[in-house]
N, CA, C and O of each residue as an XYZ file, in Angstrom:
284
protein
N     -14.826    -51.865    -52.751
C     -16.146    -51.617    -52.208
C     -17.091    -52.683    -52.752
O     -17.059    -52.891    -53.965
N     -17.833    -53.301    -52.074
C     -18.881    -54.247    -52.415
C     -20.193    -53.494    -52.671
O     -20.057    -52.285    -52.486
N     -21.315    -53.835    -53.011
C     -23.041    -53.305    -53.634
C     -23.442    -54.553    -53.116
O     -22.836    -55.576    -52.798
N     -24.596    -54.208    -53.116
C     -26.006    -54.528    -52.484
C     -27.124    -53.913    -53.755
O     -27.068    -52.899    -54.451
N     -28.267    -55.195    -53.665
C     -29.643    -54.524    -54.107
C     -30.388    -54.966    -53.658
O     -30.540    -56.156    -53.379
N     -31.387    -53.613    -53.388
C     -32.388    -53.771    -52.944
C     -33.618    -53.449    -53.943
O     -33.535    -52.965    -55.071
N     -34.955    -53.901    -53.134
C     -35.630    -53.896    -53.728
C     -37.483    -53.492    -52.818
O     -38.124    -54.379    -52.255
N     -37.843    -52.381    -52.890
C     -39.084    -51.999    -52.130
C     -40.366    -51.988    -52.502
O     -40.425    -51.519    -53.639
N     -41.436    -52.281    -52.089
C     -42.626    -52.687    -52.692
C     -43.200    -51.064    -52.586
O     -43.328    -50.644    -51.436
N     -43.501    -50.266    -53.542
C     -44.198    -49.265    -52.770
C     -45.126    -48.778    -52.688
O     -45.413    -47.723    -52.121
N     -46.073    -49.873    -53.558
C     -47.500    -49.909    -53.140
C     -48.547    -50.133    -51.808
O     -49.609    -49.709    -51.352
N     -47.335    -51.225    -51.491
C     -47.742    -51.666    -49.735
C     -46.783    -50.796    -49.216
O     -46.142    -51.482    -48.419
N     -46.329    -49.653    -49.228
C     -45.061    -49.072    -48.751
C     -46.034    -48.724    -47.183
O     -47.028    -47.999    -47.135
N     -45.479    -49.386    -46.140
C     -45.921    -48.877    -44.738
C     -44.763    -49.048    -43.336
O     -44.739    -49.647    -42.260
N     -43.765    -48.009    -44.217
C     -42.295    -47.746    -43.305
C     -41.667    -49.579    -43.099
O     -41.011    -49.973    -42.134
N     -41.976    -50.178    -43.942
C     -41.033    -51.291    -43.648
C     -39.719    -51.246    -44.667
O     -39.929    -50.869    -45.820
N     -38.476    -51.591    -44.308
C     -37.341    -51.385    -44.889
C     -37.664    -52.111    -46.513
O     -38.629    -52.740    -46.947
N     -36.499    -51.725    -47.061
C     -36.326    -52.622    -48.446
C     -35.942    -53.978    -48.066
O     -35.430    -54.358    -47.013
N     -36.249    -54.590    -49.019
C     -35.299    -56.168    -49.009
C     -34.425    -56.282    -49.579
O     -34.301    -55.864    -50.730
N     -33.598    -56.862    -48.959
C     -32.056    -57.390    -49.581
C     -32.598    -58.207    -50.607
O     -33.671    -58.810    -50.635
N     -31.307    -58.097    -51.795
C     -32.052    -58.850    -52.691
C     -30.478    -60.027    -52.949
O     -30.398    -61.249    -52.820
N     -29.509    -59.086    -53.313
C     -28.301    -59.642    -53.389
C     -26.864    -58.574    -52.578
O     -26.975    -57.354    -52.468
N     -25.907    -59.170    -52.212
C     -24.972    -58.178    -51.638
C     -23.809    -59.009    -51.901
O     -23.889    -60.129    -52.405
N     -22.470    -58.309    -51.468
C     -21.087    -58.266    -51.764
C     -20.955    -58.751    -53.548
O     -20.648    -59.802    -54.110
N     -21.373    -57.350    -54.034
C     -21.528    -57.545    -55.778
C     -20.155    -56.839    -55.765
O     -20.227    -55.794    -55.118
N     -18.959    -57.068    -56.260
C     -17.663    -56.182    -55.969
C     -17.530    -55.215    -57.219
O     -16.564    -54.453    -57.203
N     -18.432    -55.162    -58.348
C     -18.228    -54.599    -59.195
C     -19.470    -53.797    -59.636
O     -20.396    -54.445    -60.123
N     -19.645    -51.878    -59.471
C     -20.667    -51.134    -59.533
C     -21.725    -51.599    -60.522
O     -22.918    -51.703    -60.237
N     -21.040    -51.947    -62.043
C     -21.504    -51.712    -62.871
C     -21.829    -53.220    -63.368
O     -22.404    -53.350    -64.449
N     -21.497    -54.296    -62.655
C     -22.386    -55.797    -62.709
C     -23.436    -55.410    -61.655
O     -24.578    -55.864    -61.727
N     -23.025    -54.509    -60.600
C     -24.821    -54.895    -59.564
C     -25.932    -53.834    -60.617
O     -27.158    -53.928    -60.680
N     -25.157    -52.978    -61.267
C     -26.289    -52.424    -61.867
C     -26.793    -52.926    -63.170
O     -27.892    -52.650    -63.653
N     -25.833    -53.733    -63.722
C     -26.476    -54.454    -64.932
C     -27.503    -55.332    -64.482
O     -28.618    -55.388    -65.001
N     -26.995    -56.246    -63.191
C     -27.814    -57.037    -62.631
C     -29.887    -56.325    -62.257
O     -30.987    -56.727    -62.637
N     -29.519    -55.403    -61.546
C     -30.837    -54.511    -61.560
C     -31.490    -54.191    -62.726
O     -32.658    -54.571    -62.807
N     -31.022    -53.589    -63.642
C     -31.529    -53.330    -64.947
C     -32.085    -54.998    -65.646
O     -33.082    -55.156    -66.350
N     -31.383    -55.782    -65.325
C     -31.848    -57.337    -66.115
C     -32.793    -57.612    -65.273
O     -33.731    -58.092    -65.910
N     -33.087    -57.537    -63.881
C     -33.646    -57.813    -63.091
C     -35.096    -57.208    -63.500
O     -35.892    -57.874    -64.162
N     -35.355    -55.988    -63.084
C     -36.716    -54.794    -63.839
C     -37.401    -55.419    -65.418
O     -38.467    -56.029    -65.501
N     -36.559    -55.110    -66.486
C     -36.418    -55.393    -67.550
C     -37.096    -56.825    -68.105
O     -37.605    -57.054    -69.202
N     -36.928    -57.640    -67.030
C     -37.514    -59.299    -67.220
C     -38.933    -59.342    -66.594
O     -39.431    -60.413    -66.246
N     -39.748    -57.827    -66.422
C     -41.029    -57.616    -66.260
C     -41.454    -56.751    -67.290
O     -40.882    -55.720    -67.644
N     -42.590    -57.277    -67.792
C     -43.530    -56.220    -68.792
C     -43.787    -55.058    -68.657
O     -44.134    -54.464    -69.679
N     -43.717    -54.270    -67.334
C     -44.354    -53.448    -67.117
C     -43.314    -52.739    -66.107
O     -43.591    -52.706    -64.908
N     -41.759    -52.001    -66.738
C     -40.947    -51.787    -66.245
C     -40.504    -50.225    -66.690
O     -41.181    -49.586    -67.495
N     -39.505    -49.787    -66.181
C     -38.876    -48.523    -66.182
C     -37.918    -48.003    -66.105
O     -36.984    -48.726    -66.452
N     -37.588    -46.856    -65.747
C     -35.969    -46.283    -64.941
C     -36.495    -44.689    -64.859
O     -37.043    -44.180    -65.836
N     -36.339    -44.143    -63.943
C     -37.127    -42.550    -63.535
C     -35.005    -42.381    -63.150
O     -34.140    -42.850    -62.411
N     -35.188    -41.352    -64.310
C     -33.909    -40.857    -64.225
C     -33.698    -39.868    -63.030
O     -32.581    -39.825    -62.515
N     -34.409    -39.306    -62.699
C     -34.005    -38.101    -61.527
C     -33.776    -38.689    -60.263
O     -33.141    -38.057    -59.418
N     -34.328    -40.115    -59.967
C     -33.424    -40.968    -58.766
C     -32.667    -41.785    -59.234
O     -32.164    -42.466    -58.340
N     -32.199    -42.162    -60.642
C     -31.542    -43.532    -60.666
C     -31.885    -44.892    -60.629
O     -31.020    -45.766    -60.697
N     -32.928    -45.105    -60.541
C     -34.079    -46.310    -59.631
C     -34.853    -46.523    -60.770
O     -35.534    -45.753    -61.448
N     -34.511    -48.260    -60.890
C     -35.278    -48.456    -62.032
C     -36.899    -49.262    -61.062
O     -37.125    -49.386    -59.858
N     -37.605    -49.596    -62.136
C     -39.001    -49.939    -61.355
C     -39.782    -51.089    -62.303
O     -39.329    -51.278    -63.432
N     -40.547    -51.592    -62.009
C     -41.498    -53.057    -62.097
C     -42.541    -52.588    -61.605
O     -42.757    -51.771    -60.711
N     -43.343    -53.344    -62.454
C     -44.777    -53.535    -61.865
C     -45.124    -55.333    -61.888
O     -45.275    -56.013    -62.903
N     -45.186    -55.803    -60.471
C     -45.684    -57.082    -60.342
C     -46.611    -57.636    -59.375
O     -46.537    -57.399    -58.169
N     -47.640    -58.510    -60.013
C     -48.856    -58.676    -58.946
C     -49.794    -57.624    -58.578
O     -50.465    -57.703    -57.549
N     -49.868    -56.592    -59.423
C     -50.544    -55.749    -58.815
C     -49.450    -54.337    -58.104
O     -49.895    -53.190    -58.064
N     -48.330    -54.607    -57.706
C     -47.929    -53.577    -57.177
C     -46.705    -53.125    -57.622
O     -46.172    -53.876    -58.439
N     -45.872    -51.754    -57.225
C     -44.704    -51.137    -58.038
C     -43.685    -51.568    -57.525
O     -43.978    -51.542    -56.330
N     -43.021    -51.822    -57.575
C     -41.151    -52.041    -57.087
C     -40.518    -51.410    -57.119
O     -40.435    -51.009    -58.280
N     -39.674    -50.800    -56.327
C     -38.210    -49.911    -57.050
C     -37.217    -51.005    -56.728
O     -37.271    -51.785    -55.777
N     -36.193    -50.926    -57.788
C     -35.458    -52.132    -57.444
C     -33.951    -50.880    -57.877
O     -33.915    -50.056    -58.791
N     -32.677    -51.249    -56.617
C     -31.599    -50.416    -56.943
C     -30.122    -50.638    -56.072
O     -30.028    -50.952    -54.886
N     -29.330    -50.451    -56.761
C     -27.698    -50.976    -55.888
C     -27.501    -49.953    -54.931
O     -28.234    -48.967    -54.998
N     -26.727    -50.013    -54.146
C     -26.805    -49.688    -52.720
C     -24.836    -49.670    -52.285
O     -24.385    -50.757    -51.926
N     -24.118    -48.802    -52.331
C     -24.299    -47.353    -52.548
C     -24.768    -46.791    -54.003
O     -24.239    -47.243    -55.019
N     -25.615    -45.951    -54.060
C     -25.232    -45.517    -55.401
C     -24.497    -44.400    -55.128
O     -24.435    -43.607    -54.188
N     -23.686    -44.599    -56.704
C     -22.911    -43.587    -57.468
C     -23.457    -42.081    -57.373
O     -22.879    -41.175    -57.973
């Protein structure tokens, strides 16, 4: 199985899809290290355990950034 991440602005959130960020990651737990390094390399970051979905704050607005299927 390959992963995907995406990544959604959801401050401007106005029904437009997520963005691809990266895909055919073949290994669960590199696309999610990748996400976590990804968030993490912003000051103003997170992880809200009850979705899985870690988060950023950049420019002014929130991100959820997350691999695709999740587990």
């Amino acid at each position: 199985m390959s992963y995907s991440i995406f990544v959604r602005d959801l401050t401007h959130d106005d029904g437009r899809a997520p963005q691809l960020l990266a895909y055919d990651i073949h290994d669960r737990s590199m696309a999610a290290s990748l996400v976590s390094v990804i968030a993490t390399s912003y000051r103003d970051h997170g992880f809200n355990p009850a979705t899985r979905v870690h988060w950023f704050r950049a420019e002014g607005s929130v991100h959820e950034i997350y691999t695709w299927p999740q587990a």
